[in-house]
C-alpha positions as CSV (number, residue, x, y, z in Angstrom):
1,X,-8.6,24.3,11.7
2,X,-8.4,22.1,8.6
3,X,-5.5,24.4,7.6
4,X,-4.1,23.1,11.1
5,X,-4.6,19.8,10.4
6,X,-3.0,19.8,7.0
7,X,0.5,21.4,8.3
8,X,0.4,18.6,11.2
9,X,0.2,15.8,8.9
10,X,2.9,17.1,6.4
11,X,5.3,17.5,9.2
12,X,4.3,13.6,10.5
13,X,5.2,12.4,6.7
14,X,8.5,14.2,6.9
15,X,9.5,13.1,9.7
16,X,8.6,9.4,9.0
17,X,10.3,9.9,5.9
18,X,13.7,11.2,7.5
19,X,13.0,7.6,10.0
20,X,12.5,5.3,7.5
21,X,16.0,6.4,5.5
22,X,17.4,5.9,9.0
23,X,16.7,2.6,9.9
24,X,16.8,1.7,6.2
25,X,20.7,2.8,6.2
26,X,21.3,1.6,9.5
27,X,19.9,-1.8,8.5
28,X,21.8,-1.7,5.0
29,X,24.9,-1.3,7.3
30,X,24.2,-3.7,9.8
31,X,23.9,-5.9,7.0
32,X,27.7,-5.3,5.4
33,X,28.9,-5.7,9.2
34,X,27.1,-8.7,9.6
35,X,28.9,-10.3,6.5
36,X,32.2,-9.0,7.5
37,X,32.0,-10.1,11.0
38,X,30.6,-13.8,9.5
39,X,33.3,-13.8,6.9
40,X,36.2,-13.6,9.2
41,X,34.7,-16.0,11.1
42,X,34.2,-18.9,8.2
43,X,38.1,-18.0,7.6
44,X,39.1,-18.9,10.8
45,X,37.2,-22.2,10.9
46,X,40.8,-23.8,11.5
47,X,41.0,-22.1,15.0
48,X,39.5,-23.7,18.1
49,X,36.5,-21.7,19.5
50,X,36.8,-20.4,23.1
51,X,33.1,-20.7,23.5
52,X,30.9,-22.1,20.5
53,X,28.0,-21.6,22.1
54,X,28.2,-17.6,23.0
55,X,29.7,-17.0,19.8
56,X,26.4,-18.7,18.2
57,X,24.2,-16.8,20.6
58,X,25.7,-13.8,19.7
59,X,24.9,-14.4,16.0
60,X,21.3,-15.0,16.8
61,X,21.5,-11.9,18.3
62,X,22.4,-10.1,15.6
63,X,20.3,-12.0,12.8
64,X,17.3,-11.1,15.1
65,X,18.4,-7.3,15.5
66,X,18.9,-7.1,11.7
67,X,15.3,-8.8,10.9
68,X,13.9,-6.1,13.5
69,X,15.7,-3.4,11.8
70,X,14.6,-4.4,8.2
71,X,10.9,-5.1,9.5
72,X,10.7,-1.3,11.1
73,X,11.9,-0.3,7.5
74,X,9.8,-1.9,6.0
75,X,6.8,-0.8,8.0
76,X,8.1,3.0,7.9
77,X,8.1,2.8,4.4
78,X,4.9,1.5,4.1
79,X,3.3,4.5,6.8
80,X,5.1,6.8,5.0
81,X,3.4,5.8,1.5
82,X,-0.1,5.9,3.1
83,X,0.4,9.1,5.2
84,X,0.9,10.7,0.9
85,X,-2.3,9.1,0.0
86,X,-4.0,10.4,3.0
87,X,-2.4,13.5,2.0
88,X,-4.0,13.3,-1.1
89,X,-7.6,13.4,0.2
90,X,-6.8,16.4,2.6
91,X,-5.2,18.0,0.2
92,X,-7.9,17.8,-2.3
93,X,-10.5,18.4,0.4
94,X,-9.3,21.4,2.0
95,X,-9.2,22.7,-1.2
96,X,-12.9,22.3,-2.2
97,X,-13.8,23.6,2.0
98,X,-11.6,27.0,0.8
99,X,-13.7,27.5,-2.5
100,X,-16.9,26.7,-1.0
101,X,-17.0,27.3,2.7
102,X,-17.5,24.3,5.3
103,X,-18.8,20.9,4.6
104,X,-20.1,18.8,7.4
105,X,-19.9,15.9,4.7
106,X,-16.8,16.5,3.7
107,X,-15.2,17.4,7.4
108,X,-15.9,13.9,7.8
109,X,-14.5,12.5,5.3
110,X,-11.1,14.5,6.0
111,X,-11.5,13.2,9.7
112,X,-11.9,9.9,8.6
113,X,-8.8,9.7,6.5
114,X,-6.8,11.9,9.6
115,X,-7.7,8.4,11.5
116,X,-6.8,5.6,8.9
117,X,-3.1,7.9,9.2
118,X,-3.3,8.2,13.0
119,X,-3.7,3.9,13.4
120,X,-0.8,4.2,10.9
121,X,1.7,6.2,12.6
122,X,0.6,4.0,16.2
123,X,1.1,1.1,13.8
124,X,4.8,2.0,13.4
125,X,5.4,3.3,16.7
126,X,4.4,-0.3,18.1
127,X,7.7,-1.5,16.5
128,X,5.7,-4.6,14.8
129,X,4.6,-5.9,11.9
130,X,1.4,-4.8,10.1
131,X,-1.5,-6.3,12.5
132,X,-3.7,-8.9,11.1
133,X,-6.4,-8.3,9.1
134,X,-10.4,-7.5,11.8
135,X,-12.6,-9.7,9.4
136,X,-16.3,-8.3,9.5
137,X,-18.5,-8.1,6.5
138,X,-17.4,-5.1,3.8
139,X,-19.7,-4.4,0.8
140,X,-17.4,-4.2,-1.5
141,X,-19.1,-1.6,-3.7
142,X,-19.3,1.0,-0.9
143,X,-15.8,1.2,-0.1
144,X,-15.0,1.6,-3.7
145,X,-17.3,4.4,-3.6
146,X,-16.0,5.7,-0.7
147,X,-12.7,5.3,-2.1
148,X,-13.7,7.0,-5.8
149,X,-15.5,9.4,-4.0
150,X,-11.8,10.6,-1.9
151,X,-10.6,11.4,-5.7
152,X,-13.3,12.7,-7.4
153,X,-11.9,16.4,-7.5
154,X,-8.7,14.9,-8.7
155,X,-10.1,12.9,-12.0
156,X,-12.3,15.9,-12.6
157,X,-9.4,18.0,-12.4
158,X,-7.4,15.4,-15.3
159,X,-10.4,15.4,-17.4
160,X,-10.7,11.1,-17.1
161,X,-13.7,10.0,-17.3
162,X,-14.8,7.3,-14.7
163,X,-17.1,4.1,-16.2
164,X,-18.7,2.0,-13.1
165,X,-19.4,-1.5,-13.8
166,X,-21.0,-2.9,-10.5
167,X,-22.4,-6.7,-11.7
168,X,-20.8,-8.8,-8.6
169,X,-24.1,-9.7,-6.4
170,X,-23.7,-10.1,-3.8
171,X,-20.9,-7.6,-2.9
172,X,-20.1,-8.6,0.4
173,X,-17.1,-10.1,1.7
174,X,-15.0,-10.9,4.9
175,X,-12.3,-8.6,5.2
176,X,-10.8,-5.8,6.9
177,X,-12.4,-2.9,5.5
178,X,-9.8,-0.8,6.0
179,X,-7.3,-2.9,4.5
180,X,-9.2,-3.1,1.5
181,X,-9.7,0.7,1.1
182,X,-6.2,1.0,1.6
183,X,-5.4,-1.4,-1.7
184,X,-8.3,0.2,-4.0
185,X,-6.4,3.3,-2.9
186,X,-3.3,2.5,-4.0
187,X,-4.5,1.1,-7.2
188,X,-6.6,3.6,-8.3
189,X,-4.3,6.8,-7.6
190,X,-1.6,4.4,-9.6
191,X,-4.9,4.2,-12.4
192,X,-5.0,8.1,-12.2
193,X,-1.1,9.1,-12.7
194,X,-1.0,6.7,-15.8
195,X,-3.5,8.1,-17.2
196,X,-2.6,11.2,-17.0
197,X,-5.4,13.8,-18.5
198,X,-8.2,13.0,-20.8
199,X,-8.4,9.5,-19.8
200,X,-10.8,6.5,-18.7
201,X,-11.0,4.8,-15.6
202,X,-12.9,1.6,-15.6
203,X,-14.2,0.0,-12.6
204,X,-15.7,-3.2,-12.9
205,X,-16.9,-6.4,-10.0
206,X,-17.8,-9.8,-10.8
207,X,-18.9,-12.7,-9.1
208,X,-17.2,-15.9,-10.8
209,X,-17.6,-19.8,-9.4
210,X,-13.9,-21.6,-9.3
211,X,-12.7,-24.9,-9.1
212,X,-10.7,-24.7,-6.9
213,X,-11.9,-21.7,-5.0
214,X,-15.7,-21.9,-4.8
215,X,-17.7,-18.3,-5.4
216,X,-14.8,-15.3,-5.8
217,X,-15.4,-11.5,-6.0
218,X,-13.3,-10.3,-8.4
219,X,-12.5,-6.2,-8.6
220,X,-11.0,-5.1,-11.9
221,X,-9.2,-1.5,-12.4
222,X,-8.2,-0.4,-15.5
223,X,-6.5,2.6,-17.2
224,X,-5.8,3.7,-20.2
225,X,-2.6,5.2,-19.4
226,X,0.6,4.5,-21.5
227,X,1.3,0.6,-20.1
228,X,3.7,-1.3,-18.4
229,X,6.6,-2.7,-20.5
230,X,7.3,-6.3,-20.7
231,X,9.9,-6.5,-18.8
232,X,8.6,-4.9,-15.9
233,X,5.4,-6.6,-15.7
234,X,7.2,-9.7,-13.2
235,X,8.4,-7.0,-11.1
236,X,5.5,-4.6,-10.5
237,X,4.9,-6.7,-7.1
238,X,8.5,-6.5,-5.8
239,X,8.8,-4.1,-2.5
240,X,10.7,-1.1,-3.8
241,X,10.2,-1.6,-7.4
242,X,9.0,1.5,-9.0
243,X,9.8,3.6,-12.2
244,X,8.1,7.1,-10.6
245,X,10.6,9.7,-10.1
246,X,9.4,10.0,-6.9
247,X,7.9,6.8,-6.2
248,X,8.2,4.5,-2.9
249,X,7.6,1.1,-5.3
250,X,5.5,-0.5,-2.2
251,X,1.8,0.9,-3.3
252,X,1.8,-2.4,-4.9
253,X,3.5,-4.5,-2.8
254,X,0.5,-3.7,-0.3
255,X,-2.0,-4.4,-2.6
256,X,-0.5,-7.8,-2.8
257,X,-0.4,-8.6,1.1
258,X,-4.1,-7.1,1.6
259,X,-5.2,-9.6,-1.1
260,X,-2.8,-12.6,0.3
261,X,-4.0,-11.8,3.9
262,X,-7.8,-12.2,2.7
263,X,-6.5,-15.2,1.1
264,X,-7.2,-14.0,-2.3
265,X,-4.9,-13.0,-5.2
266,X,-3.9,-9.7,-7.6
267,X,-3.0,-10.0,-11.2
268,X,-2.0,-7.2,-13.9
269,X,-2.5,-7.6,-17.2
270,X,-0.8,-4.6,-19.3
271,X,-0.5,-3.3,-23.2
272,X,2.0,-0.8,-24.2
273,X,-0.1,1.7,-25.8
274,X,-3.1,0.3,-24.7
275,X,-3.6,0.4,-21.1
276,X,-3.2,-1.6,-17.5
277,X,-5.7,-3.7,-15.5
278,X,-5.4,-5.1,-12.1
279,X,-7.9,-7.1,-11.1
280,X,-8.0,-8.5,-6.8
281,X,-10.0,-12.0,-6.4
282,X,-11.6,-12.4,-2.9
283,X,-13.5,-14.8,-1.6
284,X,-17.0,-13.8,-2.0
285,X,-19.3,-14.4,1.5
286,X,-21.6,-17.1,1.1
């Protein structure tokens, strides 16, 4: 059945892939005939307009047709990234169910993940932008867990050894818990491919008191991979920045509109040799 499962999902991720390059080319184009199309009309400002007020009705058209085709990109890009780090957790968890027979614990985990990638895909198939964030209280701590615990074969697997470093208290905050889960996600499979093998991963929370700001949670990753050079560091945020070979470059970009839309922020701090940290400020619940 898992087996089943596993197949279905790869196929949704290919074909999500093959939509997002379409509507990603599509829009690309739309864009160049855009431009033409507005060129030749600047050059023929000279010429009295038939009808100024279709022609500028017509434009809107098309500016609002191009912003819908460069949103649905967008947003297939970004089901397409998650639906791989879903994939991760399947993958990883069939695995262990093969070696070691069925896992009621572990089934439920899979079929948790299955529906984060199922509200995904309807996500996308809605034709709008990412929905806005269901604030409830999320402890902070267990969805790190939970989120540690989905790559636990995988470390173990590198060799990296994991250092918790829970000190915020309380850990609670108002957010979207899935939301959240989805940015600790990103970060810490990021954490995991620069390190490599015989790494450390470092988890630490905090509770700090700003001015301005009041009480903030603040969630700090780091790795002791390789590093991000210099001159990449101001980009790492930018949709469709990456230097994977086979990277999306929007893991990041999430991370930094799940932290904007709980009105908090993300920073990285990064030494060539020496390691990366990311560290996500929330507003702590009072």
């Amino acid at each position: 059945m898992l087996g089943q499962i596993l197949l279905v999902a790869h196929l949704i991720l290919v074909k999500v892939k093959k939509y997002f390059f379409k509507s990603h080319w599509r829009g690309v184009g739309g864009v160049e005939v855009f431009q033409m199309s507005f060129d030749q009309k600047k050059s023929n400002t000279d010429r009295p307009a038939p009808n100024l007020s279709a022609e500028t009705h017509h434009l809107q058209e098309n500016l609002h047709q191009l912003d819908r085709l460069a949103n649905l990109g967008l947003v297939a890009a970004s089901v397409a990234h998650e639906i791989k780090n879903g994939l991760v957790a399947i993958n990883t968890f069939v695995e262990v169910l093969l070696e070691k027979g069925e896992d009621k614990e572990m089934t439920e985990v899979v079929r948790r993940e299955l529906k984060r990638i199922d509200a995904l895909v309807t996500q996308m198939l809605r034709f709008s932008s990412p929905k806005p964030a269901a604030l409830t209280t999320v402890r902070v701590h267990e969805v790190l867990d939970h989120s540690l615990r989905l790559l636990e074969h995988q470390l173990s697997g590198r060799l990296i050894a994991l250092k918790k470093n829970y000190q915020a208290a309380p850990d609670t905050v108002r957010g979207d818990e899935a939301q959240l889960q989805q940015a600790f996600m990103n970060l810490l499979l990021n954490a995991a491919e620069a390190i490599g093998n015989n790494g450390e991963l470092t988890i630490q929370t905090e509770t700090t008191i700003e001015s301005p700001g009041g009480k903030r949670l603040k969630i700090h990753i780091r790795d002791t991979g390789a590093g991000i050079a210099p001159e990449n560091l101001a980009r790492v945020f930018q949709p469709f920045f990456t230097t994977k070979k086979n990277g999306t470059g929007l893991g990041l970009s999430i991370c930094q509109r799940v932290a904007q839309e709980h009105q908090g922020t993300i920073e990285v701090k990064s030494e060539a040799g020496r390691g990366t940290t990311f560290i996500i400020s929330l507003a702590a619940e009072l």
